[in-house]
DSSP file (Angstrom, degrees, kcal/mol; ACC not computed):
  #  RESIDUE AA STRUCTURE BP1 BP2  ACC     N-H-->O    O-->H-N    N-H-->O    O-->H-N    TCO  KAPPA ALPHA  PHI   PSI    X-CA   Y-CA   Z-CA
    1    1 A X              0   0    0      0, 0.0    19,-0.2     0, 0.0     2,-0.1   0.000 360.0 360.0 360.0 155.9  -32.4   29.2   35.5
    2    2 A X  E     -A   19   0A   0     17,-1.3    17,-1.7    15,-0.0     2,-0.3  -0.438 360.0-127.6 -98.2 163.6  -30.5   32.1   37.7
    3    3 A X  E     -A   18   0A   0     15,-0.2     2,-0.5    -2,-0.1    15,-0.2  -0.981  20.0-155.1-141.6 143.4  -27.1   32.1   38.2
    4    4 A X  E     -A   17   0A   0     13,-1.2    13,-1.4    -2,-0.3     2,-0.2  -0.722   8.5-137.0-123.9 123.4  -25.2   32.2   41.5
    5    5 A X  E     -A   16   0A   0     -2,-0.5    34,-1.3    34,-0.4     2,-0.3  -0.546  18.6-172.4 -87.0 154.4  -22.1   33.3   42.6
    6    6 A X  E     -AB  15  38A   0      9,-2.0     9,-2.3    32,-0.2     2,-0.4  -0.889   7.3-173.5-135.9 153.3  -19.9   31.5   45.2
    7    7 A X  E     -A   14   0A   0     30,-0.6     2,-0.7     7,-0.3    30,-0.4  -0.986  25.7-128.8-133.1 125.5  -16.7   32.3   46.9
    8    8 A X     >  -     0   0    0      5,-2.9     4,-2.8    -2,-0.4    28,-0.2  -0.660   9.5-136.9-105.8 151.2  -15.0   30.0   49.0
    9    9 A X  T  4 S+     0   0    0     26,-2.6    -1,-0.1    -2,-0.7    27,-0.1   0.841 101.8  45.2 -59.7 -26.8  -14.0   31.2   52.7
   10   10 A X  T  4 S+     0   0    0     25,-0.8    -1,-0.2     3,-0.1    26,-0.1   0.945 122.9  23.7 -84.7 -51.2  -10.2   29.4   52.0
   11   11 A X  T  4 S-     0   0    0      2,-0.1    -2,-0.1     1,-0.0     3,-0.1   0.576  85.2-128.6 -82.4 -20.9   -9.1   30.3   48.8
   12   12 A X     <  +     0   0    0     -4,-2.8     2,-0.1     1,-0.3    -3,-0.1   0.345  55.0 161.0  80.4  -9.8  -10.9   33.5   48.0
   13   13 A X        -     0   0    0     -6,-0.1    -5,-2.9     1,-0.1     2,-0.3  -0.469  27.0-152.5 -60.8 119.4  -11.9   31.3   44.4
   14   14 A X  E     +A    7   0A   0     -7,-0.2     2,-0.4    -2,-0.1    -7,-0.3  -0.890  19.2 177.9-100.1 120.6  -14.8   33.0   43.0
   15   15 A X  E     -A    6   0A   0     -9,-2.3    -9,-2.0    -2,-0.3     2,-0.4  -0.948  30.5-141.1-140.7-177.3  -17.5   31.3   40.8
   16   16 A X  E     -A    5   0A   0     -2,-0.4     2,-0.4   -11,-0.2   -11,-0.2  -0.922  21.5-177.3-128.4 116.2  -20.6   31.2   38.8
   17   17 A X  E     -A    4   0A   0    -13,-1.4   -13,-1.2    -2,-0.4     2,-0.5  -0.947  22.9-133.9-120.1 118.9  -23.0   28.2   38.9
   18   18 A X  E     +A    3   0A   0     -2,-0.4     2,-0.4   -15,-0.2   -15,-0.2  -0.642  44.6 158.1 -63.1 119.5  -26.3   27.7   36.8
   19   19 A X  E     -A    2   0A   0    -17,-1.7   -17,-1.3    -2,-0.5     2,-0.2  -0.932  44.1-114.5-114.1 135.7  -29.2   26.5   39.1
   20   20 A X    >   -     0   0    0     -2,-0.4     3,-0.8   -19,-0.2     0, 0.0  -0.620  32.8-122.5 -70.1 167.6  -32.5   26.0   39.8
   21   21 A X  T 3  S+     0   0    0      1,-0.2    -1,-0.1    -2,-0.2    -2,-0.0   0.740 111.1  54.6 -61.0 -20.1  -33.8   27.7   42.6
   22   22 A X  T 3  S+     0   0    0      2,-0.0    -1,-0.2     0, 0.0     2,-0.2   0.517  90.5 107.9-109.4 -17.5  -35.1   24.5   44.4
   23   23 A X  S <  S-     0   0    0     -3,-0.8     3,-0.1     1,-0.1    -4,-0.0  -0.496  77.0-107.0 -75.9 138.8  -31.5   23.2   44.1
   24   24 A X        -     0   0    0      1,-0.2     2,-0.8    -2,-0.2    -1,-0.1   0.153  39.0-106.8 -34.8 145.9  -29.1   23.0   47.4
   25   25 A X        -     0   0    0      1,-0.1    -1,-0.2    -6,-0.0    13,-0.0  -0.756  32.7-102.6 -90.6 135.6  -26.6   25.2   47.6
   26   26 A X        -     0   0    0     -2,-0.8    12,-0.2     1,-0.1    -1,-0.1   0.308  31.6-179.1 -42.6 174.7  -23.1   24.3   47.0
   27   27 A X        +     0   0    0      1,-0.3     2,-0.2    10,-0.1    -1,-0.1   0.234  56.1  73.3-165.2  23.9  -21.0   23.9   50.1
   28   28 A X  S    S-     0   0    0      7,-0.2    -1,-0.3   -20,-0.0     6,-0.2  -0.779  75.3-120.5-161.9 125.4  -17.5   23.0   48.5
   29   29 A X     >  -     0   0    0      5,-1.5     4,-2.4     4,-0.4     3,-0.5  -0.367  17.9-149.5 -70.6 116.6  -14.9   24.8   46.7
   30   30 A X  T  4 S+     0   0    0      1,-0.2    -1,-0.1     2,-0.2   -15,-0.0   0.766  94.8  42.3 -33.3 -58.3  -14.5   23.2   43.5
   31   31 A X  T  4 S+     0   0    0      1,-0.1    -1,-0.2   -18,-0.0    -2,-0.0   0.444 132.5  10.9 -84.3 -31.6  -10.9   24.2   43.5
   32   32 A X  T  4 S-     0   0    0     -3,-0.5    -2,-0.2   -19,-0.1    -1,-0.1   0.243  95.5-108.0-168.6 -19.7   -9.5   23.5   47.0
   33   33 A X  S  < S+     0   0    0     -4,-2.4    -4,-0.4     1,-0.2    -3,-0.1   0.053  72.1 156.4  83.1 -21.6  -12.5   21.3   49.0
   34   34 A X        -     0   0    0     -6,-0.2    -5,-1.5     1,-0.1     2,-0.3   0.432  55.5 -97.1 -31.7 156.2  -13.0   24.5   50.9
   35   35 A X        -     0   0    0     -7,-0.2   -26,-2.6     1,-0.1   -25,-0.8  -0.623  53.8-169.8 -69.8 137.0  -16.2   26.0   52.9
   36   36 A X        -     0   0    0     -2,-0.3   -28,-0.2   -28,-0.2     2,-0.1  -0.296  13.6-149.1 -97.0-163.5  -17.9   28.4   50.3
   37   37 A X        -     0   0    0    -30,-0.4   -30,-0.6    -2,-0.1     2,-0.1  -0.483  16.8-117.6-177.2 132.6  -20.6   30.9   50.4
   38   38 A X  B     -B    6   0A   0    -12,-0.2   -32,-0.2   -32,-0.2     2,-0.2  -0.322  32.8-143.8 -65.7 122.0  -23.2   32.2   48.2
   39   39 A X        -     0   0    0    -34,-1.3     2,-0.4    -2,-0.1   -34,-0.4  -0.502   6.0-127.3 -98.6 176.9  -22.9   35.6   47.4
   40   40 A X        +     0   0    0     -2,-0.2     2,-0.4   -36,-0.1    -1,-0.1  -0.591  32.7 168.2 -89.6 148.4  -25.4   38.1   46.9
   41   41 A X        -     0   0    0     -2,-0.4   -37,-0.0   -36,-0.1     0, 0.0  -0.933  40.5 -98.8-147.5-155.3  -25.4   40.2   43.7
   42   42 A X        -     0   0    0     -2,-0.4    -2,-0.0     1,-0.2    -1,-0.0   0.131  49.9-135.1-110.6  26.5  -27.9   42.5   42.1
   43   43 A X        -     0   0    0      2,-0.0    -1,-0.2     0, 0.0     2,-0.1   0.462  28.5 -51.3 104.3 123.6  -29.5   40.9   39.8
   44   44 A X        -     0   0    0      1,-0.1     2,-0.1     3,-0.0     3,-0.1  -0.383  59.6-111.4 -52.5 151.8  -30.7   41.3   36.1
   45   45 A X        -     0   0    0      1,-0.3    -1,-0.1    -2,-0.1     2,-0.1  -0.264  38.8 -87.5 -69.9 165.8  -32.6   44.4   35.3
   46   46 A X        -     0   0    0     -2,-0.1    -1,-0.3     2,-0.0     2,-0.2  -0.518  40.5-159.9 -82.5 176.0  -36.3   44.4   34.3
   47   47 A X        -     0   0    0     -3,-0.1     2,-0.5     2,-0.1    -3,-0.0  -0.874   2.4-161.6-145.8 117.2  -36.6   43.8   30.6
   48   48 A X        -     0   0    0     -2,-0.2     2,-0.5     2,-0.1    -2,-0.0  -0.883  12.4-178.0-112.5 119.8  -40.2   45.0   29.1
   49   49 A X        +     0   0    0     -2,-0.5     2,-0.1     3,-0.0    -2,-0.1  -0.974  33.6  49.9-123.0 157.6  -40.9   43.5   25.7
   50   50 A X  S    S-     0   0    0     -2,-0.5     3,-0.1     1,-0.1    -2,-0.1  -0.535  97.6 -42.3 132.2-169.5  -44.1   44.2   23.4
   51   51 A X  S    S-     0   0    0      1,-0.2     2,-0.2    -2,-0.1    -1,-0.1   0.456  90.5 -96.7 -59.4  -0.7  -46.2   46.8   22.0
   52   52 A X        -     0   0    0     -3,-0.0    -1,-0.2     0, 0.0    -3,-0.0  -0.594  63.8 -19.6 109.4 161.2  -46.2   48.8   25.1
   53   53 A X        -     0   0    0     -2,-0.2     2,-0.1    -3,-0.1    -3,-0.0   0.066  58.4-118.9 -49.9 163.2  -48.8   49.3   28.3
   54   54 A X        -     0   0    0      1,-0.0    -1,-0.1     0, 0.0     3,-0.1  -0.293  27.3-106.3 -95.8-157.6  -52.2   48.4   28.4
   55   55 A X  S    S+     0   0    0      1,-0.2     5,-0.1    -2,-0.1    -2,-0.1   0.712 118.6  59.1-113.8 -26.8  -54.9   50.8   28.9
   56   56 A X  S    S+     0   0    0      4,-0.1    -1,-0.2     5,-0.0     5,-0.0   0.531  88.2 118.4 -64.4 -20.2  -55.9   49.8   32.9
   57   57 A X  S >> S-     0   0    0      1,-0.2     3,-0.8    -3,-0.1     4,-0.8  -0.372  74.7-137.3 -69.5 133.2  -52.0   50.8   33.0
   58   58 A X  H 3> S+     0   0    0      1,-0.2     4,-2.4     2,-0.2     5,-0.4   0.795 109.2  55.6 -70.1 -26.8  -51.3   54.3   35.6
   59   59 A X  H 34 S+     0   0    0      1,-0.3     4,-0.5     2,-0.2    -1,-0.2   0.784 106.9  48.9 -97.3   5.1  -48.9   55.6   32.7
   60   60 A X  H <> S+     0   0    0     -3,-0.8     4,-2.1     2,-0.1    -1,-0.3   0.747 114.9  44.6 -80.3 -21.9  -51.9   55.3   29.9
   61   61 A X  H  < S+     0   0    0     -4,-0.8    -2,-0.2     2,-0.2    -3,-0.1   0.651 108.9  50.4-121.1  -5.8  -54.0   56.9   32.0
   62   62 A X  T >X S+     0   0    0     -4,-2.4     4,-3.4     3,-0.1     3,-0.5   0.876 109.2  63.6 -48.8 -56.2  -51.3   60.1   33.2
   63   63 A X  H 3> S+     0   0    0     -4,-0.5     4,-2.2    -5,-0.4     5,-0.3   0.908 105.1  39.6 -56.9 -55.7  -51.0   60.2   29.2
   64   64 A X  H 3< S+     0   0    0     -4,-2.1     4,-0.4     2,-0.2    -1,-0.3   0.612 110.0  55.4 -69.0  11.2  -54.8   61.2   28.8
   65   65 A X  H X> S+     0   0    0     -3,-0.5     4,-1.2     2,-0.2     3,-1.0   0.781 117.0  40.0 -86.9 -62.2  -54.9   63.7   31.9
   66   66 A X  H 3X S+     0   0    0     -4,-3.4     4,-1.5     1,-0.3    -2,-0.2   0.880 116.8  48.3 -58.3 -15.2  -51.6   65.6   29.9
   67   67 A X  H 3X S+     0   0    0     -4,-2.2     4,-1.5    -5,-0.4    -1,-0.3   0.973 119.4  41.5 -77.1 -42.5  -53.5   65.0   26.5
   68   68 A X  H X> S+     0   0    0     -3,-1.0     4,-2.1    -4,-0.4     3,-0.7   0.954 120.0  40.0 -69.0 -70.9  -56.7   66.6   28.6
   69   69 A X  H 3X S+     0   0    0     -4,-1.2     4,-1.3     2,-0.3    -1,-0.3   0.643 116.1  60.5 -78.6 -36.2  -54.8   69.4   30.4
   70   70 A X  H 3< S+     0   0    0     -4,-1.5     4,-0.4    -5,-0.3    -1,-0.3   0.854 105.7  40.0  31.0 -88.4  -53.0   69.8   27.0
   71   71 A X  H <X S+     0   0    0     -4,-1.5     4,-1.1    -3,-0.7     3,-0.4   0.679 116.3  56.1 -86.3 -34.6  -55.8   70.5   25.2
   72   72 A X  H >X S+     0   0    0     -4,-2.1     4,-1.0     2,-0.2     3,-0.7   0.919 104.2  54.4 -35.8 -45.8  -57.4   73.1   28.4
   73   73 A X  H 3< S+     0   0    0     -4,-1.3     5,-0.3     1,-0.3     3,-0.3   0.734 105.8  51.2 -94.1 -28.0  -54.8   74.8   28.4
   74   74 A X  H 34 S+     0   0    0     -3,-0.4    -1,-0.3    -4,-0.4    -2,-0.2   0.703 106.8  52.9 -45.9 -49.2  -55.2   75.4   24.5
   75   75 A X  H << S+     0   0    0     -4,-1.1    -2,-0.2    -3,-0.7    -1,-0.2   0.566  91.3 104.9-109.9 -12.9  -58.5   76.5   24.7
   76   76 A X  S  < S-     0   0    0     -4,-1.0     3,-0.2    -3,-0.3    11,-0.1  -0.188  83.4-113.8 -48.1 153.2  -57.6   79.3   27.7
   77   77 A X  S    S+     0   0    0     11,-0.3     2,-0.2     1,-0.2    13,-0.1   0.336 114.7  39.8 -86.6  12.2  -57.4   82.8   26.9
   78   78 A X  S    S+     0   0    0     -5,-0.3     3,-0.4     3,-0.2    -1,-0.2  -0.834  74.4 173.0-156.1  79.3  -53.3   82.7   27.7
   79   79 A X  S    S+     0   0    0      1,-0.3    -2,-0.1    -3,-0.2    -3,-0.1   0.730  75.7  48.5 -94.4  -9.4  -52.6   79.6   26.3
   80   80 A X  S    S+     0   0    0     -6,-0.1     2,-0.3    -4,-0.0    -1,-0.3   0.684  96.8 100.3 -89.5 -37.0  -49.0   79.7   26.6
   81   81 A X    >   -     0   0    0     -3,-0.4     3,-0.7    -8,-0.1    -3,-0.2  -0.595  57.8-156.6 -52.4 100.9  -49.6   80.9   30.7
   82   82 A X  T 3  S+     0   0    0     -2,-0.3    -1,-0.1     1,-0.2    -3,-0.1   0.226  93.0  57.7 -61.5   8.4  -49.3   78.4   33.3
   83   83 A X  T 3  S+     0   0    0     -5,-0.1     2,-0.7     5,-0.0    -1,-0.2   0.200  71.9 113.6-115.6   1.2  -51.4   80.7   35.2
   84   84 A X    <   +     0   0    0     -3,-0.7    -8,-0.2    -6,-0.2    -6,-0.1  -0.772  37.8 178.0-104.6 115.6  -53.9   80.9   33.3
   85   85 A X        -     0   0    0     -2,-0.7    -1,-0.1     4,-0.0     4,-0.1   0.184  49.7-106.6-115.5 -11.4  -57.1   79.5   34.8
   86   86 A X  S    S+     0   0    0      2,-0.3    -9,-0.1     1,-0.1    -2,-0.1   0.086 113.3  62.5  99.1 -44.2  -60.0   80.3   31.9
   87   87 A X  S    S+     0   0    0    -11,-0.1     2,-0.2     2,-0.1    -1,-0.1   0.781  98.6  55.5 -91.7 -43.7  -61.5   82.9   33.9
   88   88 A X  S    S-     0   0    0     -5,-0.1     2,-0.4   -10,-0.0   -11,-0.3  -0.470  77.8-113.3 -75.3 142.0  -58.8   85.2   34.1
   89   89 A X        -     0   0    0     -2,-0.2     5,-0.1    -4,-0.1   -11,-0.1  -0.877  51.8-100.9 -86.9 147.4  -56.5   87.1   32.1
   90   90 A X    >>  -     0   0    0     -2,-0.4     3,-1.3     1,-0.1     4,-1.0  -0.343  29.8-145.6 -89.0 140.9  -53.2   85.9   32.6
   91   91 A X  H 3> S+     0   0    0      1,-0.3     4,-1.9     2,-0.2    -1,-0.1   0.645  98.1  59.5 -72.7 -15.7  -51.1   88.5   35.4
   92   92 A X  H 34 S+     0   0    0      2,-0.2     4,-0.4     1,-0.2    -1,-0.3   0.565 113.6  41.1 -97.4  -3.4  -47.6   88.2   33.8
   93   93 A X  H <4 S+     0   0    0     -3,-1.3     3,-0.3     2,-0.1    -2,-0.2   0.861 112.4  52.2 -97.8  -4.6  -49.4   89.7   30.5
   94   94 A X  H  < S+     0   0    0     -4,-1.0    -2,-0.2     1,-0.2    -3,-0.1   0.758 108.8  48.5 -79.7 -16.4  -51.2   92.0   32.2
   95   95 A X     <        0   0    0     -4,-1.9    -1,-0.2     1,-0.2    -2,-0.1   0.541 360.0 360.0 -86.9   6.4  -48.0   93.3   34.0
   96   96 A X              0   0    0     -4,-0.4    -1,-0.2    -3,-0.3    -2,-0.1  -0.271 360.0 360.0 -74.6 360.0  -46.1   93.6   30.5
């Protein structure tokens, strides 16, 4: 169940109520009989539990492109060379 802040418009008395969603919203200051109002806040964070992504997942399937480009880039004659294309010899060793 969320919880929801309230402020009442007379008193400036701030509070926290547990709810369901489907439930009314209060509409009287605990404290004072006052008009309230629900405020907004931001919210919980996501929370990811388990082993990790599945495989249908965009950030498994970034992982094999760098594993892929990885292992190209390994097998170039400049391997170290972001410039280096396979075909070529790399230009910053040829200007060195």
């Amino acid at each position: 169940m969320p919880t929801y802040e309230y402020e009442c418009k007379k008193c400036a008395h701030s509070f926290e109520l547990f709810q369901s969603m489907s439930d009314e919203p209060v509409k009287i200051c605990p404290k004072c009989g006052g008009d309230v109002r629900r405020l907004i806040n931001g919210g919980a964070g996501v929370i990811y539990k388990g082993t990790g992504f599945y495989s249908t997942d965009k950030a498994a399937q970034a992982a094999a492109k760098k594993s892929a480009d990885v292992k190209k880039s390994a097998d170039s004659p400049c391997a170290s060379c972001p410039h280096s294309d396979g075909a070529s010899a790399c230009p910053e060793k040829a200007a060195g």
